[in-house]
MARBA-3410 file (N, C-alpha, C, O; in Angstrom, 1 decimal):
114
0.9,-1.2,0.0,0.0,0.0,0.0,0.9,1.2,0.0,1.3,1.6,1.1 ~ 1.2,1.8,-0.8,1.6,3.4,-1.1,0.8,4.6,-1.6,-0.1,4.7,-2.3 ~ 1.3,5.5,-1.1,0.4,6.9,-1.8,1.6,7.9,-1.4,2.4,8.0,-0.4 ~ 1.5,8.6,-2.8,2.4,9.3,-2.8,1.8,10.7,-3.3,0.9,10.7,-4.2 ~ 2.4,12.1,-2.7,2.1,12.9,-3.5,3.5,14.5,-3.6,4.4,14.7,-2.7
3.3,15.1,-4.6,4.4,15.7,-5.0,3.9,17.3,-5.4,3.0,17.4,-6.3 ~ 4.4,18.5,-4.8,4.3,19.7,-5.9,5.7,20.1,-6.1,6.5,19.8,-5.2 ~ 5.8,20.4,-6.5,7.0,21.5,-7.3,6.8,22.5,-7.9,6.0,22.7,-8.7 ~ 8.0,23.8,-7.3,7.1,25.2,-8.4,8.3,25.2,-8.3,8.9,25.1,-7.3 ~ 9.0,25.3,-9.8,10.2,26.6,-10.1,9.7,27.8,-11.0,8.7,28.0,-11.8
10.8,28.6,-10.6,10.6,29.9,-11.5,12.5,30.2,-11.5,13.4,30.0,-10.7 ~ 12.3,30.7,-13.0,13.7,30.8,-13.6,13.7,32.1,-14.4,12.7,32.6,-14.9 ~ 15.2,32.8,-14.5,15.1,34.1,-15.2,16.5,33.6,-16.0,17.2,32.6,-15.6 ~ 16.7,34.4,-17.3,17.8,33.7,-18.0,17.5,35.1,-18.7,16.5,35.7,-18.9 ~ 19.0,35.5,-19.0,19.1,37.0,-19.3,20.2,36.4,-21.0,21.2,35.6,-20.7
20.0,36.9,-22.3,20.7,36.7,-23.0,21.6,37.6,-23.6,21.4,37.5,-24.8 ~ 22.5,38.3,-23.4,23.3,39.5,-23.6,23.4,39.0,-25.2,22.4,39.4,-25.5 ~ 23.8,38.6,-25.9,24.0,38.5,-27.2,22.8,38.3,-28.2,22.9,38.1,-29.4 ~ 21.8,38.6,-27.5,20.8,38.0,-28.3,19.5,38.8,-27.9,18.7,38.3,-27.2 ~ 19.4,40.2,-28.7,18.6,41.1,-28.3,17.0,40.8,-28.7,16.1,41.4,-28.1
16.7,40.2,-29.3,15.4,39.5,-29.7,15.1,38.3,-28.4,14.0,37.8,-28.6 ~ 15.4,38.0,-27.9,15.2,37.3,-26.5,16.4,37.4,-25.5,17.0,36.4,-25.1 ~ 16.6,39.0,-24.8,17.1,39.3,-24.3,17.0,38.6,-22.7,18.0,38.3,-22.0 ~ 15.6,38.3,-22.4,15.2,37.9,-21.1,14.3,37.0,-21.0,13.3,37.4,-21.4 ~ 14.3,35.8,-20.4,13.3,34.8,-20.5,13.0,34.8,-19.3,13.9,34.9,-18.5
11.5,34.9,-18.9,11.1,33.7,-17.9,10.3,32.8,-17.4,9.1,32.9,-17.8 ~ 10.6,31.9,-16.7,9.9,30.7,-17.2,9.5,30.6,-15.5,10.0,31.2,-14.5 ~ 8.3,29.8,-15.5,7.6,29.8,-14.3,6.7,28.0,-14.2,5.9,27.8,-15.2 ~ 6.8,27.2,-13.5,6.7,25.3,-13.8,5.8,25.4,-12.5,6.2,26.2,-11.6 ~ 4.3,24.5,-12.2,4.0,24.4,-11.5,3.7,23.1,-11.2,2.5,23.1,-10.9
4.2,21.8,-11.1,3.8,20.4,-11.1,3.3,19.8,-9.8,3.8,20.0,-8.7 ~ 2.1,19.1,-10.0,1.8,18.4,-8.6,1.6,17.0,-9.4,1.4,17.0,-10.6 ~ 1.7,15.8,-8.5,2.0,14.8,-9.3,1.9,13.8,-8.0,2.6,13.7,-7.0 ~ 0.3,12.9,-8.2,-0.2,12.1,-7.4,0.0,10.7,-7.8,-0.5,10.5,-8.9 ~ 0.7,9.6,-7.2,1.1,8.5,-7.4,0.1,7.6,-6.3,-0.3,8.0,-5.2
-0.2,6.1,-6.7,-0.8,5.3,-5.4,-0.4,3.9,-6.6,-0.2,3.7,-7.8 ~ -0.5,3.4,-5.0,-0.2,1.5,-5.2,-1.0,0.8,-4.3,-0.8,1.0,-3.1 ~ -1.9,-0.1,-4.8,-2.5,-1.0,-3.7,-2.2,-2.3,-3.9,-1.8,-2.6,-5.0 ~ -2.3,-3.1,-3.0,-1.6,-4.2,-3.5,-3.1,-5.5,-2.1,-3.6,-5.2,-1.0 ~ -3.3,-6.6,-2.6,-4.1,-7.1,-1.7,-3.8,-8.7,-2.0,-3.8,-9.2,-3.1
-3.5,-9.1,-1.2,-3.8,-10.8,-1.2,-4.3,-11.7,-0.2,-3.9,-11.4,0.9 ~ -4.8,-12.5,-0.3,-5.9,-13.6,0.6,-5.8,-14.9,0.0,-6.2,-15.3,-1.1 ~ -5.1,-15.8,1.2,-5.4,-16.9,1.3,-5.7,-17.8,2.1,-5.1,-17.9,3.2 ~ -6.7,-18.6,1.6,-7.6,-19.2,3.0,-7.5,-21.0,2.6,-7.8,-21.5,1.6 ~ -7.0,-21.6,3.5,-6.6,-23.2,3.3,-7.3,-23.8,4.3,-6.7,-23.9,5.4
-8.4,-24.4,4.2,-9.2,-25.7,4.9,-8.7,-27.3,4.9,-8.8,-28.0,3.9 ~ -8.4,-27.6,6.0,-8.6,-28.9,5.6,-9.6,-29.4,7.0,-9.4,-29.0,8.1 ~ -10.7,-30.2,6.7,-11.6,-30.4,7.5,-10.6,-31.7,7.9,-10.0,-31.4,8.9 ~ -10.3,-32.8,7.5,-10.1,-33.8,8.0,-8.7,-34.3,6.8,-8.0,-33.7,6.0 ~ -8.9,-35.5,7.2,-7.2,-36.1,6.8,-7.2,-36.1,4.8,-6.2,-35.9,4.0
-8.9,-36.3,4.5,-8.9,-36.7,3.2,-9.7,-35.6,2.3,-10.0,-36.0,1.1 ~ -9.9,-34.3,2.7,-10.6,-33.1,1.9,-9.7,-32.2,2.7,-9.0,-32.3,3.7 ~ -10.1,-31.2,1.6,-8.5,-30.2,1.2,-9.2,-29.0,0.4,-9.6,-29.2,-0.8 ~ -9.4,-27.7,1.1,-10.2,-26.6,-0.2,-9.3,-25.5,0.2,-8.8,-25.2,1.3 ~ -9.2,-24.9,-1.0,-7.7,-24.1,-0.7,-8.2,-22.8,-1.7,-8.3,-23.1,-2.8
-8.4,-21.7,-1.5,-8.9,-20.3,-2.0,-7.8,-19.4,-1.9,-7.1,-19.3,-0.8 ~ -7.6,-18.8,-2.8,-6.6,-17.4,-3.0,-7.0,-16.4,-4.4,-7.1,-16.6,-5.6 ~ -7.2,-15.2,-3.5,-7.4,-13.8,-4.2,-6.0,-13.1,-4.1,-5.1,-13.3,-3.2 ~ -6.2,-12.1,-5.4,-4.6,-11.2,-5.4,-5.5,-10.4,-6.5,-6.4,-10.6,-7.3 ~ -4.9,-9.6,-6.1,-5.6,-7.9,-6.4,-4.8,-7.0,-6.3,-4.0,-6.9,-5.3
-4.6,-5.9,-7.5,-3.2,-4.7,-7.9,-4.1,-3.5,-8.2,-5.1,-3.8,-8.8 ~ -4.0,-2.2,-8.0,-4.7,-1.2,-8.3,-3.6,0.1,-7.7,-3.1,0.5,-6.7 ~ -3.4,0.4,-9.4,-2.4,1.3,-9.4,-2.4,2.6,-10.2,-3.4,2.6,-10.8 ~ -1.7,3.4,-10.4,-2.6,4.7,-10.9,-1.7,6.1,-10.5,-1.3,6.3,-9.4 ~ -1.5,7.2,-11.6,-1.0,8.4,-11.1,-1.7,9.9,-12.0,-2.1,10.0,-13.1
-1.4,10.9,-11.1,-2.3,11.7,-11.8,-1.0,12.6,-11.9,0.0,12.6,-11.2 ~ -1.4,13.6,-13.1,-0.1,14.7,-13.1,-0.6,15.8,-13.8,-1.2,15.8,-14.9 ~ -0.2,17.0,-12.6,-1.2,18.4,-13.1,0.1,19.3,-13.3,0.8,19.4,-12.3 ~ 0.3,19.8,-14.4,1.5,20.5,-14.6,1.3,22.1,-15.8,0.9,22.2,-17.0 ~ 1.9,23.2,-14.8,1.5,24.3,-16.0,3.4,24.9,-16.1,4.5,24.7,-15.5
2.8,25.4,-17.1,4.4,26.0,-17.8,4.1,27.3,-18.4,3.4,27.3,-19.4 ~ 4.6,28.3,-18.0,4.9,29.7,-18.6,6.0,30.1,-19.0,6.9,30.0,-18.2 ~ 6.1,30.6,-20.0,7.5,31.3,-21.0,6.7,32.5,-21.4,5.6,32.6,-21.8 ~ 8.2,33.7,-20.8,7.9,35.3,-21.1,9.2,35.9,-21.6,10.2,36.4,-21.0 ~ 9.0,35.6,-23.3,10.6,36.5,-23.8,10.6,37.7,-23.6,9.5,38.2,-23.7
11.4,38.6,-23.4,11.2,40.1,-23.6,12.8,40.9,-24.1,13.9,40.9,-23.6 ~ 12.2,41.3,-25.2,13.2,42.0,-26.1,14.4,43.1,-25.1,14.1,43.6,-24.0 ~ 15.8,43.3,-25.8,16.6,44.1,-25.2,16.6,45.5,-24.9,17.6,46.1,-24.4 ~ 15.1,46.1,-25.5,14.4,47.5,-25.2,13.6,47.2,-24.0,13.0,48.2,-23.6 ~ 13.4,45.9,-23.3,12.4,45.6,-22.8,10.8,45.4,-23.2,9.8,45.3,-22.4
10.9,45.4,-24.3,9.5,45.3,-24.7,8.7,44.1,-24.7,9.0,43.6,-25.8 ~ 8.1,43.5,-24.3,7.3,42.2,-24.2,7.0,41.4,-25.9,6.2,41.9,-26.8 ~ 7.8,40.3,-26.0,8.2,39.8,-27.1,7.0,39.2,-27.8,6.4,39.4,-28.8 ~ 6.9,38.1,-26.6,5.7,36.8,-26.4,5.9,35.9,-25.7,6.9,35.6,-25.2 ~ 4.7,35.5,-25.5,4.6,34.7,-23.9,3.6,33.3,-24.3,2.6,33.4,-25.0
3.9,32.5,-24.0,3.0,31.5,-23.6,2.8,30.8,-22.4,3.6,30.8,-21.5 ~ 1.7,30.2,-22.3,1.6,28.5,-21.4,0.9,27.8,-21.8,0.0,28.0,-22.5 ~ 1.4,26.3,-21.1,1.1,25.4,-21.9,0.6,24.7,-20.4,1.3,24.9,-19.4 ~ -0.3,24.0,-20.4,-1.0,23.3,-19.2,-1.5,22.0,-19.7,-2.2,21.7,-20.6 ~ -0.6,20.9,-18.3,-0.9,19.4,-19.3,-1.8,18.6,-17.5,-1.7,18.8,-16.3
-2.6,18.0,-18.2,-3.1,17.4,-17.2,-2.9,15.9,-17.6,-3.3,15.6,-18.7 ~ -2.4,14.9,-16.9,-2.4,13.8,-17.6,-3.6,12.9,-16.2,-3.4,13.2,-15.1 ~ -4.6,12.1,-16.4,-5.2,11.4,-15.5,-5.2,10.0,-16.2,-5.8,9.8,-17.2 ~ -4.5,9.1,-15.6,-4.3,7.4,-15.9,-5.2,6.6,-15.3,-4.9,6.4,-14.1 ~ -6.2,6.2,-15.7,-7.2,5.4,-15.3,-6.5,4.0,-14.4,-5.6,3.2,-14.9
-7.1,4.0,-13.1,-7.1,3.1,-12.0,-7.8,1.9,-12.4,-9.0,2.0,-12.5 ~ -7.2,0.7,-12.6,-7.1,-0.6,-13.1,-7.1,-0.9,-12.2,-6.4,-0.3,-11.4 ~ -7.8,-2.2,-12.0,-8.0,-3.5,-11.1,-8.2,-4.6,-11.4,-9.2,-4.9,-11.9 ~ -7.5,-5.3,-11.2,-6.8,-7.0,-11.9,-7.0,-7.8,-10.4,-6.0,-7.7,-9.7 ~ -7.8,-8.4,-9.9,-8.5,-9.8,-9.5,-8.6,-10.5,-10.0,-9.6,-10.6,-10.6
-7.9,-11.3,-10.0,-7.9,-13.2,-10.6,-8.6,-13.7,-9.0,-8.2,-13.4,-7.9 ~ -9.6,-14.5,-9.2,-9.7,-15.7,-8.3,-9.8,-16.8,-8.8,-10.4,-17.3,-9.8 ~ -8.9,-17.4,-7.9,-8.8,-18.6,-8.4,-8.6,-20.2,-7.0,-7.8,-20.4,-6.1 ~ -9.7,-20.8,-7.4,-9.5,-22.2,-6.3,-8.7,-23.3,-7.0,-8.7,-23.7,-8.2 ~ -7.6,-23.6,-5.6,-6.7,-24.3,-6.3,-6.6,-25.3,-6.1,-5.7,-26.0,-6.7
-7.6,-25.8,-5.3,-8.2,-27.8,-5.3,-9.3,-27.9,-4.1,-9.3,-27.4,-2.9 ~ -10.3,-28.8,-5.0,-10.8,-29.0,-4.0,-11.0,-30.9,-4.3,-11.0,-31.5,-5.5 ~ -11.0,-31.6,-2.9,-11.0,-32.9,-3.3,-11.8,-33.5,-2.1,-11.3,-33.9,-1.1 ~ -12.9,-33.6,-2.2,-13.8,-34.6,-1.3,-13.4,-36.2,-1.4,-13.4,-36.8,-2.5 ~ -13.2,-36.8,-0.4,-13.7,-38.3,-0.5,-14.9,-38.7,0.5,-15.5,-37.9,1.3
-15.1,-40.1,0.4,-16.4,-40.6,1.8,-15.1,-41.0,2.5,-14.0,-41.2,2.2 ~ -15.8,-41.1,3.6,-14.9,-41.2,4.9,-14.4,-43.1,5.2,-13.5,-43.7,5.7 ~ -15.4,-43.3,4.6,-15.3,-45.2,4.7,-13.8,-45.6,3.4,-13.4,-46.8,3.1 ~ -13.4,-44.6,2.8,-12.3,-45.4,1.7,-11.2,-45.5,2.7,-10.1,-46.1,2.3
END
């Protein structure tokens, strides 16, 4: 069983002296980033007596992460004039899967008189 969760913010300035058409960048990242793990197993073993035997086992995985992330870029020319800017905003959500097998792994009756 895990759960995990994450934010991160950077912000960055980057100054280009040679390069008056993107004199000045900056960039601004906002990531949060949710992770989980489940994990389950069950097993159950009977034996009523010396000659029956019933034996059950479940196993179960349910795993999954979400990721919310924005990104800003602001060039600005060596007059300072505001060049162009964008952001780009990604959301990724991974659908939570669940895989249960059950499965019985013997069952064996006899009469009691063999």
């Amino acid at each position: 069983n895990r759960f995990a969760g994450r934010t991160k913010t950077i912000n960055t300035h980057r100054t280009n002296l040679n390069l008056p058409e993107t004199y000045f960048i900056h960039q601004g990242r906002n990531d949060e980033r949710v992770e989980r793990l489940q994990n389950l197993k069950l097993n159950i073993d009977l034996n009523p007596n010396d000659k029956n035997n019933l034996s059950f086992e479940a196993i179960g995985n349910m795993e999954g992460q979400d990721n919310d992330e924005d990104l800003m870029n602001q060039i600005i020319k060596k007059d300072l004039a505001f060049s162009n800017g964008n952001n780009r905003h990604s959301w990724e959500n991974e659908p939570k899967w669940v895989n249960l097998p059950l499965t019985i792994v013997e069952i064996l009756v006899l009469p009691k008189n063999l």
